[in-house]
C-alpha positions as CSV (number, residue, x, y, z in Angstrom):
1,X,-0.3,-0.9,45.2
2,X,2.5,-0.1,42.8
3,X,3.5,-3.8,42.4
4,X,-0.1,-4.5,42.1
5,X,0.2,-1.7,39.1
6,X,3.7,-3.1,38.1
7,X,1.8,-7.3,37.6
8,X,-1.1,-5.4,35.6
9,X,1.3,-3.7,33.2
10,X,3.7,-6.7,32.8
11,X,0.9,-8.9,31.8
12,X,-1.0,-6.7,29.5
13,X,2.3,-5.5,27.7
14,X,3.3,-9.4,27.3
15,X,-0.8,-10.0,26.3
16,X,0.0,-7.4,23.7
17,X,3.2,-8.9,22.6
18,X,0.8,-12.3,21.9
19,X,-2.2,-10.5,20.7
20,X,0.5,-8.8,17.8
21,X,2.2,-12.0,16.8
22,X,-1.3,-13.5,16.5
23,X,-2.7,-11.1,14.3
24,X,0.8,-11.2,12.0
25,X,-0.8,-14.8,11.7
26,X,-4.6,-14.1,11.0
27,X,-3.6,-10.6,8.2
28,X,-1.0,-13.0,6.3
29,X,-3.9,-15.3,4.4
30,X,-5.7,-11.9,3.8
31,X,-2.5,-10.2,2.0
32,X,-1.8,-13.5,0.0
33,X,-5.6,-13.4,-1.3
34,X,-5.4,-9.1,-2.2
35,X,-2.2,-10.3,-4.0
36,X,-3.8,-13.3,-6.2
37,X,-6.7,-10.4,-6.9
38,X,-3.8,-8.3,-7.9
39,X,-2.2,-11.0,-10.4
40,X,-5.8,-11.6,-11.6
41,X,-6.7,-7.9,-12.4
42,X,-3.1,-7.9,-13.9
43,X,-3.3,-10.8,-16.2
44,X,-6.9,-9.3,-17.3
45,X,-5.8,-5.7,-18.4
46,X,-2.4,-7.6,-19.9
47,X,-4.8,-10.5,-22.1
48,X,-7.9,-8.2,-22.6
49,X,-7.0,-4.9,-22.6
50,X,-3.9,-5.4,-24.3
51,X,-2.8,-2.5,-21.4
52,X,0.9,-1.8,-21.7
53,X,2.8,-3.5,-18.5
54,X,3.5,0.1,-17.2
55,X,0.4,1.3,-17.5
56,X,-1.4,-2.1,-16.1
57,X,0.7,-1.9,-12.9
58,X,-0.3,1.5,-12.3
59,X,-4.5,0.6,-12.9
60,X,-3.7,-2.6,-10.8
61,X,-2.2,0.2,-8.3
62,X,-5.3,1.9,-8.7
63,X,-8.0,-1.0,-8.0
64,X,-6.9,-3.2,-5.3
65,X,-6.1,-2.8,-1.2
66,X,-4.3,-0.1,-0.2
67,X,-1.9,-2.6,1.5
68,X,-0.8,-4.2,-1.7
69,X,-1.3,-1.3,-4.4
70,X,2.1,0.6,-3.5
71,X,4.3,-2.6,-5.0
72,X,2.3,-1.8,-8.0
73,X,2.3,1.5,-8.1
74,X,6.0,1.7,-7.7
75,X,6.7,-1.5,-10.1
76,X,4.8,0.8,-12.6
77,X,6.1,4.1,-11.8
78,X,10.3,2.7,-12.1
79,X,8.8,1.0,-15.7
80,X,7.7,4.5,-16.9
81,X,10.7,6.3,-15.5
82,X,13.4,7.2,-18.6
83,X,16.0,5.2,-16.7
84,X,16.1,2.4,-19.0
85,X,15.3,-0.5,-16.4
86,X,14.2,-3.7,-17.4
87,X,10.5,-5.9,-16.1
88,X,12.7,-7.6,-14.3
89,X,14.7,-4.7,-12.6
90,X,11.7,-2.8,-11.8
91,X,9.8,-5.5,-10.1
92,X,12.2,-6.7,-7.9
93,X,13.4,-3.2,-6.4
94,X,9.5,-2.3,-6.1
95,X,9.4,-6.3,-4.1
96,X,12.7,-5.2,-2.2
97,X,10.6,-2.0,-0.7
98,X,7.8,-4.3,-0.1
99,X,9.1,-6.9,1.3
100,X,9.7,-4.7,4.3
101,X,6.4,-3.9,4.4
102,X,4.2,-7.1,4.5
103,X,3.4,-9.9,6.3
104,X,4.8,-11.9,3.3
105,X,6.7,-14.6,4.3
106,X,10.1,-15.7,2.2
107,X,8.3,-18.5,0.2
108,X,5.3,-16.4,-1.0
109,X,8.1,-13.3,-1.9
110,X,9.7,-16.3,-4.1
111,X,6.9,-17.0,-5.8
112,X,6.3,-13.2,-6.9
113,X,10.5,-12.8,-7.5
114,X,9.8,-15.7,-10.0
115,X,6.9,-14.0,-11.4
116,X,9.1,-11.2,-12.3
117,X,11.4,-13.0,-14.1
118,X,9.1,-14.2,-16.6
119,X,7.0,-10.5,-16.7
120,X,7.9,-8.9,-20.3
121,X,9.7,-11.1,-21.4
122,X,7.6,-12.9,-24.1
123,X,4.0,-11.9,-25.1
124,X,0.6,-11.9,-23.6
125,X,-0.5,-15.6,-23.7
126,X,2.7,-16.1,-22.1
127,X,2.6,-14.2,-19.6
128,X,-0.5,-14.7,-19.0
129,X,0.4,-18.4,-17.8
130,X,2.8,-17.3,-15.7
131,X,0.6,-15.0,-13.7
132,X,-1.9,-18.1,-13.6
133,X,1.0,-20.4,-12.2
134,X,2.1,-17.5,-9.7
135,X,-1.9,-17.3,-8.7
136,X,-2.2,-20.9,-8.0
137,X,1.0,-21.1,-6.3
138,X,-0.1,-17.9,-4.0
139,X,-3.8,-20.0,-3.3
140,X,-1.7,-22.9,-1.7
141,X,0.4,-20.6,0.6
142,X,-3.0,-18.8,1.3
143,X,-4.7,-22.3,2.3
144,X,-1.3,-23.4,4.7
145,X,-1.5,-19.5,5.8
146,X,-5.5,-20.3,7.0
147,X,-4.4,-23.4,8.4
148,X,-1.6,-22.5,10.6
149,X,-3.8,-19.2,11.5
150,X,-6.0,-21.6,12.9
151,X,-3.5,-22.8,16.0
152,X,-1.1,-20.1,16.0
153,X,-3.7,-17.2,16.6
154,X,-5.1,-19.0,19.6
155,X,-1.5,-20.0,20.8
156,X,0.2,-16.6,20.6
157,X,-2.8,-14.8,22.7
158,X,-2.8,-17.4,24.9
159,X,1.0,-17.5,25.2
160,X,1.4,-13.5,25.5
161,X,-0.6,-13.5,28.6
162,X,0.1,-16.6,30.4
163,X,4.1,-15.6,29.6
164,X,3.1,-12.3,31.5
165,X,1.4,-14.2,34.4
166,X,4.5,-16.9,34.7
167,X,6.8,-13.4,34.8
168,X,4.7,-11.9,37.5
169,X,4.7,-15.5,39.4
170,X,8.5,-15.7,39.4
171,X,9.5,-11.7,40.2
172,X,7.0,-10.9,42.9
């Protein structure tokens, strides 16, 4: 009865193992898509509401998925702070803090890091073709995210439990 027990639990703790890695796969494509709306709200309060890029982090903060809106939040909240810190400097300690956060793989954390190189640094036009080129760039890695979604989802439930059947098979 107990290594009856013992199988059970082995397999649905290595079908959980899958079932997580899968959905790392599926929520990735979601979070790349809230952070393109993000970029969009931002470019909109930056061109037509003339918002200063404190205060536009902090509405953008205010309006989009609670997953994405602390990076904004924070990005806005070091900008208003009296210590002096540049766009720049801001964004990438609020992305450092986020980054360990998100399901946001290295290339799409580039794209963003690149973004923040060119934020307040030249006026609104400007920068509002850089968020546009950031946007587009974060709508191809949300289309390969979809695509891999599409096998890796199915692989990774299917590998959790048939890895925890092949343990049970060889130790009992």
């Amino acid at each position: 009865m107990i290594r009856i027990a013992g199988a059970v639990l082995v397999i649905a703790c290595m079908g959980y193992l899958g079932m997580s890695k899968a959905r790392k796969y599926a929520l990735r494509p979601k979070e790349l898509r809230n952070m393109q709306a993000a970029l969009q709200i931002l470019e909109t309060e930056i061109i037509y509401g003339a918002t200063p890029l404190p205060e536009a982090m902090e509405l953008v903060a205010s309006r989009i998925d609670k997953n994405t809106a602390p990076f904004f939040y924070q990005a806005g909240q070091e900008l208003q702070s009296m210590t002096g810190c540049t766009v720049k400097e801001a964004w990438d300690k609020a992305l450092g803090v986020f980054s360990s956060r998100t399901l946001l793989e290295d290339s799409d954390l580039r794209i963003l890091r690149q973004l923040g190189n060119c934020l307040g640094m030249s006026d609104s036009r400007d920068q509002a073709k850089h968020l546009h080129l950031a946007m587009e760039q974060l709508k191809i890695e949300a289309m390969n995210a979809a695509e891999r979604a599409k096998t890796h989802v199915k692989l990774w439930n299917y590998l959790g439990f048939l890895t925890g059947l092949l343990l049970v098979t060889v130790f009992y």
